[in-house]
C-alpha positions in Angstrom: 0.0 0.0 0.0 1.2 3.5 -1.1 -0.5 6.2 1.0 -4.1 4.9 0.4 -3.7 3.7 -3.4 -2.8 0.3 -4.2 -1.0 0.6 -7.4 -0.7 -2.2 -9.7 0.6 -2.6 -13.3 -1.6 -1.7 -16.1 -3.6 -4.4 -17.2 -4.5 -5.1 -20.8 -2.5 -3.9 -24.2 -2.0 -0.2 -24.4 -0.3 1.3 -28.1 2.9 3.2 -27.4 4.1 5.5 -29.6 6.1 3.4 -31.6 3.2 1.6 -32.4 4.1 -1.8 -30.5 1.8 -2.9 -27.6 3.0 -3.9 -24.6 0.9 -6.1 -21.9 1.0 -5.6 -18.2 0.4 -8.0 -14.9 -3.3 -8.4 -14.7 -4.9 -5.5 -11.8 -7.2 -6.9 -9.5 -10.7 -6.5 -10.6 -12.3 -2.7 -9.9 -15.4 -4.1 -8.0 -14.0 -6.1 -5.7 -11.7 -3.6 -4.9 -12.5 -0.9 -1.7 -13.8 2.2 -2.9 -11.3 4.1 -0.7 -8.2 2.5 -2.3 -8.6 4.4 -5.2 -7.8 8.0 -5.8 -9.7 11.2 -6.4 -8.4 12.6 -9.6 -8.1 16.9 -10.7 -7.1 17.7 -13.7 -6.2 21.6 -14.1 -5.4 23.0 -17.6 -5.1 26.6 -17.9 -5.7 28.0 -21.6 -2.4 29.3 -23.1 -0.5 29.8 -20.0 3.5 30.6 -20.9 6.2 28.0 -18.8 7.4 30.8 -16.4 4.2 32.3 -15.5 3.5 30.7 -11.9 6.3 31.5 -9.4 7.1 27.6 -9.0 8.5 28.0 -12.2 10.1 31.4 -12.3 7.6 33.8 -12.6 6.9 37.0 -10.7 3.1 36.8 -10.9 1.4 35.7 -7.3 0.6 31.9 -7.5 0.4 30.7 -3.8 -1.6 28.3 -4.9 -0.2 26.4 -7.6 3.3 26.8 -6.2 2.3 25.0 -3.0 1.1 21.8 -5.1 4.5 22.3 -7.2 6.7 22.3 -4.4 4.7 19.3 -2.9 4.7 17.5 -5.8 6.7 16.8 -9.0 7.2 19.6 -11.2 7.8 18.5 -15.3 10.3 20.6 -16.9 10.1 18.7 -20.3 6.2 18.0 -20.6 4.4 18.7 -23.9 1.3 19.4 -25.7 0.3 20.4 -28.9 0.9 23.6 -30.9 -2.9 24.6 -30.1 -5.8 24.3 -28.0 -8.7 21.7 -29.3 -5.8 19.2 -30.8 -4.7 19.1 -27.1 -7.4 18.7 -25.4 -8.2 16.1 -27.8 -5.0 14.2 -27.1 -5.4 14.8 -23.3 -8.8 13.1 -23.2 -8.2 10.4 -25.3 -4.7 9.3 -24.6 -4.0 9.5 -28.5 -2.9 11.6 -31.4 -5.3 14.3 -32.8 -6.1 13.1 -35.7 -7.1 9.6 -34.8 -9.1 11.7 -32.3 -10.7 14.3 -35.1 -8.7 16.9 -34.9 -5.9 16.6 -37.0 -6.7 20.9 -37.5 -8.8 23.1 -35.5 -12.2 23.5 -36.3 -11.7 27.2 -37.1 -8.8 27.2 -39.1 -10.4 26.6 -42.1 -8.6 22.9 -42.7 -11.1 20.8 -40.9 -13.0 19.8 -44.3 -14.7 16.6 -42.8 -11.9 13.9 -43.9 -11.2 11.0 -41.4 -8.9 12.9 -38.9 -10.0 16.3 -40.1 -13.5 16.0 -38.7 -12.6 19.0 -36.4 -14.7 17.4 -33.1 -13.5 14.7 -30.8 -15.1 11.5 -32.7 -16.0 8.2 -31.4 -13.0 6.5 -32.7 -11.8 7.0 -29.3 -13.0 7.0 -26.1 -12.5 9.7 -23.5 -11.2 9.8 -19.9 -14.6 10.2 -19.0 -16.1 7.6 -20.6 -13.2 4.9 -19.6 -13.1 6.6 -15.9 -17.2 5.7 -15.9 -17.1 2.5 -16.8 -14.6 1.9 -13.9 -17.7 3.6 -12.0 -16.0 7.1 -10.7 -18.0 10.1 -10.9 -17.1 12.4 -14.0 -17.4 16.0 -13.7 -16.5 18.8 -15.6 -16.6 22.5 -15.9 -15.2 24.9 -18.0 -13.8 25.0 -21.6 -14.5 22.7 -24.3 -13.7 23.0 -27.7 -14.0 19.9 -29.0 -17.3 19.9 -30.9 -20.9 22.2 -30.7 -23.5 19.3 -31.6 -25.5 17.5 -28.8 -23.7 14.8 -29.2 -20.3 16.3 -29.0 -21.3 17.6 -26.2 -19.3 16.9 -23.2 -22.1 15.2 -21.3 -22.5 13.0 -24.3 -18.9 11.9 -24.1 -18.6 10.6 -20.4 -19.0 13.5 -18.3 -21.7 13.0 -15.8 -22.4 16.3 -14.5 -20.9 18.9 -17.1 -20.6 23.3 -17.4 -19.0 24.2 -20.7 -18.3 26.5 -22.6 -18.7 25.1 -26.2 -16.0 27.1 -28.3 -12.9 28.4 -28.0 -12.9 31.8 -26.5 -15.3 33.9 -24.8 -15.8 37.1 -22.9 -14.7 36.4 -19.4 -17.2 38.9 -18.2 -19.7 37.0 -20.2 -20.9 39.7 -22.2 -21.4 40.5 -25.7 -24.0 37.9 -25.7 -24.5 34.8 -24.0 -27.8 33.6 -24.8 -29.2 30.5 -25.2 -30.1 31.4 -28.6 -27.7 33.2 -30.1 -25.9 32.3 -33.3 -22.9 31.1 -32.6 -21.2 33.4 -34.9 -21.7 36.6 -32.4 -22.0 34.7 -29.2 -20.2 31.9 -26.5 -22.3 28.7 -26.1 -22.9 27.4 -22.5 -24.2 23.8 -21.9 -25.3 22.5 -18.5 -25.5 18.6 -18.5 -26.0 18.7 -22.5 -28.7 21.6 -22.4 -27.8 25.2 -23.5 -28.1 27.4 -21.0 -27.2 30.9 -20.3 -25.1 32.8 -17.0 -25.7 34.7 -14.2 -25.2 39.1 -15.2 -22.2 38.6 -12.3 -19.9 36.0 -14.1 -16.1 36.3 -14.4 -14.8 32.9 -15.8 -12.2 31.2 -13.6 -14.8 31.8 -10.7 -18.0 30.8 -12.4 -16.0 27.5 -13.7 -14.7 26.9 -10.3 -17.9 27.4 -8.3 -19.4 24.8 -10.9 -16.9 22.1 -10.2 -17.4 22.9 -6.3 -20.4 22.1 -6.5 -20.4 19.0 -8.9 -18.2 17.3 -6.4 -20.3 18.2 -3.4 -22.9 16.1 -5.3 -21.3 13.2 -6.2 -22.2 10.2 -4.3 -20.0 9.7 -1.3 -19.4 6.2 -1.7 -17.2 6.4 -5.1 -14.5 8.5 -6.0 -14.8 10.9 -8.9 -12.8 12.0 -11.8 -13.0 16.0 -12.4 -11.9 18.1 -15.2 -11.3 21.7 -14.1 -10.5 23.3 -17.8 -10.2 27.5 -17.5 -10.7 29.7 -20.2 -7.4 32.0 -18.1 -5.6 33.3 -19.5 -6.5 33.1 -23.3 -7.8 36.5 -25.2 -9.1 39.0 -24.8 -7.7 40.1 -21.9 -9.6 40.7 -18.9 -9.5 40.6 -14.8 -11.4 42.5 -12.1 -9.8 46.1 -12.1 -8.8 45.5 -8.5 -6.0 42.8 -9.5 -4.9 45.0 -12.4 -3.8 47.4 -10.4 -1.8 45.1 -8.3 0.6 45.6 -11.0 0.4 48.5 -12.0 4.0 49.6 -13.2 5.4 46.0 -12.5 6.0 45.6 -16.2 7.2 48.7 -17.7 10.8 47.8 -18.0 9.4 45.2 -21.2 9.7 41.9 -22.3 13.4 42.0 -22.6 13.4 42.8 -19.2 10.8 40.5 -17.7 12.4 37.7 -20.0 15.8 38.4 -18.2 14.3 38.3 -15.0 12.7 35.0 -15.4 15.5 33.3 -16.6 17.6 34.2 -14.1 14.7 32.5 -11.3 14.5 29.8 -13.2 18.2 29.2 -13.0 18.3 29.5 -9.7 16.0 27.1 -9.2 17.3 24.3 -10.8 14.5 24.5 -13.8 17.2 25.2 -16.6 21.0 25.0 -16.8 22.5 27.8 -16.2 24.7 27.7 -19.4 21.2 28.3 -21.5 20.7 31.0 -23.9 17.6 32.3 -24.9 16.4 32.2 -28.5 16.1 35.5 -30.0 13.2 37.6 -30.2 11.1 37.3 -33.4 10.5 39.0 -35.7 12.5 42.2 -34.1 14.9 41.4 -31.1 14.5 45.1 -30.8 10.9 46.0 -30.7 10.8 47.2 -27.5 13.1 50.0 -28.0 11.2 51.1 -31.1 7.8 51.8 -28.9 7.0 55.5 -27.8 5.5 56.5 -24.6 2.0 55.2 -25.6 2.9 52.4 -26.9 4.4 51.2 -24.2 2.4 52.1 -21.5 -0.5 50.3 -23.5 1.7 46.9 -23.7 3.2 47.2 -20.0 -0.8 47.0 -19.2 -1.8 43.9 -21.3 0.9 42.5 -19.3 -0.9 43.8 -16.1 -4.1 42.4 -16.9 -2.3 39.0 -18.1 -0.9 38.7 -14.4 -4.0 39.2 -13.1 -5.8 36.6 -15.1 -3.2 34.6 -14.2 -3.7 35.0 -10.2 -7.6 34.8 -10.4 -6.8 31.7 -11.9 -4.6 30.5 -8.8 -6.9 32.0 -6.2 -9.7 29.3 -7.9 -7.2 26.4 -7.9 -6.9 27.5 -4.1 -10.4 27.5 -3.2 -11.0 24.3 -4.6 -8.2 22.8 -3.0 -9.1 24.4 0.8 -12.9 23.0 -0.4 -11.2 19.3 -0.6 -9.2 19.8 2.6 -12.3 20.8 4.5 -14.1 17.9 3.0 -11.6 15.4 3.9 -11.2 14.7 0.0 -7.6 16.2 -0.7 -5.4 13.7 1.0 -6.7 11.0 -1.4 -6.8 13.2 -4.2 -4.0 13.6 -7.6 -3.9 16.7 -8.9 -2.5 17.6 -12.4 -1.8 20.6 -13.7 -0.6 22.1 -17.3 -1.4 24.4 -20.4 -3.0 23.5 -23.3 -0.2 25.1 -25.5 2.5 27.5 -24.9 1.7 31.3 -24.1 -0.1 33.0 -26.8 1.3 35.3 -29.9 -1.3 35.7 -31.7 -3.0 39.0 -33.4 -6.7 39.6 -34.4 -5.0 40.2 -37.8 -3.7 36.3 -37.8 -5.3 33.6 -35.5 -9.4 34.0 -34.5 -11.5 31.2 -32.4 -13.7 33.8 -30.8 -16.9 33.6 -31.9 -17.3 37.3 -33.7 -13.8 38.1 -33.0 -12.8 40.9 -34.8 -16.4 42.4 -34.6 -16.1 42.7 -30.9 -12.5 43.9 -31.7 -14.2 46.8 -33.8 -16.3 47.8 -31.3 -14.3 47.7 -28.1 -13.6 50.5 -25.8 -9.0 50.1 -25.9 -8.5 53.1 -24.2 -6.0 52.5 -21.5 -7.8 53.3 -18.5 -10.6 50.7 -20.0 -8.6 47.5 -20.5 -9.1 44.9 -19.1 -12.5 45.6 -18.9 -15.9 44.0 -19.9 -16.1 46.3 -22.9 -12.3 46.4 -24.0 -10.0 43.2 -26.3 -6.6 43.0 -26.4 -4.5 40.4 -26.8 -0.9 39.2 -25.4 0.9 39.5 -28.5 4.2 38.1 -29.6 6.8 39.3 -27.6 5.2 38.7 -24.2 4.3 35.5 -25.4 8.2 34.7 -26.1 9.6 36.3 -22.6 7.3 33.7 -21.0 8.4 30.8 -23.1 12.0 31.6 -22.8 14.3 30.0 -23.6 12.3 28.2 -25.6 12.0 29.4 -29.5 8.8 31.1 -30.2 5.2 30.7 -29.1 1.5 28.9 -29.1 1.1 28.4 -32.9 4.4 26.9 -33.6 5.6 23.1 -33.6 8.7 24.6 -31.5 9.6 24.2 -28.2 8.0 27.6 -27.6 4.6 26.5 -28.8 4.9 22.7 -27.2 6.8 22.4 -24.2 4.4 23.4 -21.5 4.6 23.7 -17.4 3.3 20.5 -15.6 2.7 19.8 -12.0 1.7 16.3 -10.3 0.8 16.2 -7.2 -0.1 13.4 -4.5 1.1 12.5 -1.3 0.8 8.9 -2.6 3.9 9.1 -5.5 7.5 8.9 -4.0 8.6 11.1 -6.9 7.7 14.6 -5.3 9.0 17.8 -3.9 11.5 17.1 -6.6 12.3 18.4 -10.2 11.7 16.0 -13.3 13.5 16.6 -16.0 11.8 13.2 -18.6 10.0 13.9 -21.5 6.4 13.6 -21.2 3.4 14.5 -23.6 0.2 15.2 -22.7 -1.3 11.6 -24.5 0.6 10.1 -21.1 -1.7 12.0 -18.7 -5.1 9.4 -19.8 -3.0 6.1 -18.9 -1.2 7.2 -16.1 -4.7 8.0 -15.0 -6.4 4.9 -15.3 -3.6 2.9 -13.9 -3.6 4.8 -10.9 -7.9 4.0 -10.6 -6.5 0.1 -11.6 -8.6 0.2 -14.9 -8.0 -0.9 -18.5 -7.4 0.5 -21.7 -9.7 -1.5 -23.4 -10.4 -1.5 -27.2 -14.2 -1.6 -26.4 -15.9 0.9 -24.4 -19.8 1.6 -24.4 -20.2 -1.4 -27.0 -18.0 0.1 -29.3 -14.8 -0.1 -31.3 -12.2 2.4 -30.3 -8.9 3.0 -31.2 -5.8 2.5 -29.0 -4.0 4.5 -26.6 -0.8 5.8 -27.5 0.5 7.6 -24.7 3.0 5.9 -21.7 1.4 6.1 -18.1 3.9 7.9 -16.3 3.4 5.8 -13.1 6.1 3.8 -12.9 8.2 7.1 -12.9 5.8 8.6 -10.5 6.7 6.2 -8.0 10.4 6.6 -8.8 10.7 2.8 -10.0 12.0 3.9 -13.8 14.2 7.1 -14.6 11.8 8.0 -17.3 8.4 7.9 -18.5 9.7 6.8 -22.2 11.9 4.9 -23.3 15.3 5.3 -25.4 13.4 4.1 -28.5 10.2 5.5 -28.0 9.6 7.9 -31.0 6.8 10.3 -30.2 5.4 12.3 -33.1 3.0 15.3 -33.1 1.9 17.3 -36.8 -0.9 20.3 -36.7 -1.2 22.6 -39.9 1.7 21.0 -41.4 4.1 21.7 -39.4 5.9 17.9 -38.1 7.8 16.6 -35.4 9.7 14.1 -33.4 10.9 13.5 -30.2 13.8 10.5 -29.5 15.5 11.0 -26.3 17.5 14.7 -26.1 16.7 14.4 -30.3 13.8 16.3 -31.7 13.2 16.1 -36.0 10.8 19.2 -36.7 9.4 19.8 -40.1 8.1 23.5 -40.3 6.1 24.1 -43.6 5.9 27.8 -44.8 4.9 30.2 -43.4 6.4 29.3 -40.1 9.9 27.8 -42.4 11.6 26.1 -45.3 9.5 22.9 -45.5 12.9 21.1 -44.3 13.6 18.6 -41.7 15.8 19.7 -39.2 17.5 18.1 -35.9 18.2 19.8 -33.3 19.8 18.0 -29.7 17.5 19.3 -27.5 20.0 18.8 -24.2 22.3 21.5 -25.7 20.6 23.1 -27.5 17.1 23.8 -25.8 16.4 26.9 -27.9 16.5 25.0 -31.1 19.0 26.9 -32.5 21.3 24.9 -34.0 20.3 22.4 -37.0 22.6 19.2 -36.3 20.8 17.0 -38.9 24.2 17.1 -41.4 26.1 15.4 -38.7 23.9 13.0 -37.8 22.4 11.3 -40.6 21.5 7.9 -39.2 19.5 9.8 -36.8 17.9 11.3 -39.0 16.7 8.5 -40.5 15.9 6.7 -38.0 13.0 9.7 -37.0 12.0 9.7 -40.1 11.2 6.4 -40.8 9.4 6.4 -37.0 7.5 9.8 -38.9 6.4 7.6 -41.6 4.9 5.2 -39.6 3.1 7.7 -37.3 2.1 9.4 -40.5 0.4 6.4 -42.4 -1.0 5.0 -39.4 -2.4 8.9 -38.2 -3.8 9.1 -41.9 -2.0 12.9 -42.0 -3.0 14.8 -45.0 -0.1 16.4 -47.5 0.8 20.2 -46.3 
């Protein structure tokens, strides 16, 4: 017995990603096992949070919250996700790649035309967390940002979820204004559901409290005599940028030295903590290393302040993660309960002019009220931009959008008095597919290729248990070849070797290998003197790429 959790080997056949299956000792059957032996589970996933914004991992921003399960638990310096949002949340609920899940591209980037992997909604090819985690009869509840699919039957409470609060699409107002209706058109308007039933909010909503409250309340509902799988998924802090005006001016001025600065800053915190060497180099900003000095006054006071109301996104968000956490203390509930936390992608560079999932994006753009005393506001919409996003992601090469490090590599935390790996720093790879079969080992259940009396298609990730309990030094193995394509762009993780593919307009269309232990800022291209290695990727690409069904760039 670990803690309270009796942990046994996965039983059944789960696909890795080199495509070979691999059996474990056979668990001991759910129902004859005590309720109480097996764990409550959290999932956290913040939307487009950058690697250094909670102070646990170098940033300046007040995260009490998170940093106390960090420090208690195992922070993941080298987990991924990828590039985007829906892809993965797609991976992170099915344990597999995006497009064997149905979104191989994002609804609303214009590429989803309906093809097998391009459906642009989680299919039923594979099953979800929710739906495996209810078979093995835990409670599933959710609240908070979907993405993955608007029909009833995409619906969240159609794919597992018990008790469910989403928001439908990508984006919203986190005030909940500019129309929240329960028959709006989608088009000018977020979508709410309730347990599969459009519904609309209360006039006092600000999202990372309304999602949390539902959750709260999910759990306090849940029968007492199983434990129960929740899904906490925030809409913090993805555009447009707004916080209560009181946090805002807890920063006021904190950020007027720039992103050079702030980059410089981090770095240096994160060096002293142990999360990067301390031989490590940035990679340069792009597309102007020196933008910041090209700003007048206005300019910058108006980016110092997206900044400001960034941070306090970001703390509203740990001040929720708090409350729910006290909320399981008081109920008795948090000693026997794993927590996860990550992003969905890295932190966000995007422009109205180049990247939109908000339903009626640029016409709430054209109608907002930008002056600088109003952002962060109901009324205002501004966005993080490009060089914020990079000073975050540092020293990792540019931002959410891109098959880099800077777009992939995301902050992780596990947390649970019941692993022996914690209070500690781990440096293995990881990918988000891992988090759905580390999951269901933990609860003893099965990846089965059946689930609801149908067909589904394997799981690809690696439960990182075994590693959690500090019985193997990583969560994959030396041959494990671990591919991930969105919008063309390609890649490959071996070991310290990534292959990455970036098709035009993000590069050349030409595979290039970088070692990743050197070299974390994926500056130097090292595929001429290594050719077998190359190869080698590229073969395990092919593979990944016929079996994925990936369509030409």
């Amino acid at each position: 017995m670990i803690g309270r959790l009796k942990f046994n080997l996965l039983a059944g056949a789960l696909m890795l990603t080199s495509g070979a299956l691999v059996a474990g000792a056979p668990v001991k059957p759910l129902k004859s096992r005590p309720q109480v032996d097996r764990p409550n589970v959290v999932i956290i996933l913040a939307d487009d949070l950058g690697f250094s914004d909670i102070g646990a991992f170098g940033g300046e921003i007040a995260t009490p919250n998170l940093d106390q399960l960090a420090h208690a638990g195992l922070r993941l310096t080298d987990f991924h996700a990828s590039p985007t949002c829906s892809p993965t949340r797609s991976m992170l609920l099915s344990g597999t790649g995006n497009h064997t899940a149905g979104v191989g591209a994002m609804a609303e980037s214009g590429r989803a035309d309906g093809r097998w992997g391009y459906e642009g909604h989680l299919t039923t090819r594979v099953a979800t967390l929710a739906e495996r985690m209810r078979g093995a009869d835990y409670s599933t509840l959710m609240a908070g940002k979907w993405h993955l699919g608007l029909d009833p039957d995409q619906d969240p409470h159609a794919r597992g979820f018990e008790h469910s609060f989403a928001l439908l699409q990508g984006a919203h107002n986190h005030f909940g204004k500019g129309g929240f209706g329960p028959d709006d058109h989608p088009g000018t308007a977020a979508w709410y559901s309730e347990d599969g039933v459009r519904t609309g909010i209360p006039a006092q909503f600000y999202s990372s409290d309304y999602f949390t409250s539902k959750l709260i309340g999910q759990i306090d509902a849940a029968p007492k005599d199983k434990p129960f799988f929740a899904y906490l998924a925030f809409t913090a802090p993805h555009s447009p940028l707004q916080a209560p005006a009181e946090l805002i001016a807890k920063y006021k001025g904190r950020y007027d030295g720039g992103w050079d600065k702030l980059r410089e800053l981090r770095l240096k915190r994160m060096k002293k903590l142990g999360l990067v060497d301390d031989n490590v180099a940035p990679a340069p900003l792009s597309p102007d290393a020196g933008a910041w000095g090209k700003l007048d006054a206005a300019q910058r006071q108006v980016e110092a302040r997206k900044m400001e109301i960034y941070a306090a996104m970001v703390e509203r968000m740990d001040e929720n993660i708090g409350r729910l956490v006290q909320h399981l203390r008081a109920t008795g509930q948090y000693s026997n309960t794993i927590f996860i936390f990550s992003s969905d992608n890295g932190a966000a560079g995007e422009v109205p002019q180049t990247f939109s999932v908000m339903p009626g994006e640029l016409e709430y753009i054209a109608r907002a009220d930008n002056r600088l005393d109003n952002l962060g506001s109901a009324s205002s919409f501004v966005m993080y931009g490009p060089y914020w996003a990079q000073a975050a992601m540092a020293p990792s090469r540019m931002h959410k959008g891109w098959m880099t490090e800077g777009g992939t590599r995301v902050p992780a935390i596990v947390s649970y008095a019941g692993f022996k790996r914690q209070g500690r720093i781990g440096t293995a790879y990881g990918n988000v597919m891992d988090i759905a079969p580390t999951i269901l080992e933990a609860a003893g259940g099965h990846a089965t290729l059946s689930v609801d009396k149908r067909e589904v298609a394997p799981v690809r990730g690696r439960s990182m248990l075994p590693y959690l309990l500090d019985r193997s030094p990583a969560i994959h193995g030396e041959g494990d070849a671990v591919a991930m394509e969105l919008h063309g762009q390609r890649s490959v993780r071996q070991g310290r070797w990534k292959l990455l593919r970036l098709s035009p307009p993000f590069g050349d269309g030409v595979w290039a290998l970088y070692d990743l232990k050197d070299d974390p800022a994926e500056q130097k291209n090292v595929a001429a003197e290594h050719p077998e290695q190359v190869r080698t990727m590229q073969a395990a690409w092919d593979q990944y790429a016929a079996e994925a069904r990936i369509a030409a760039p």
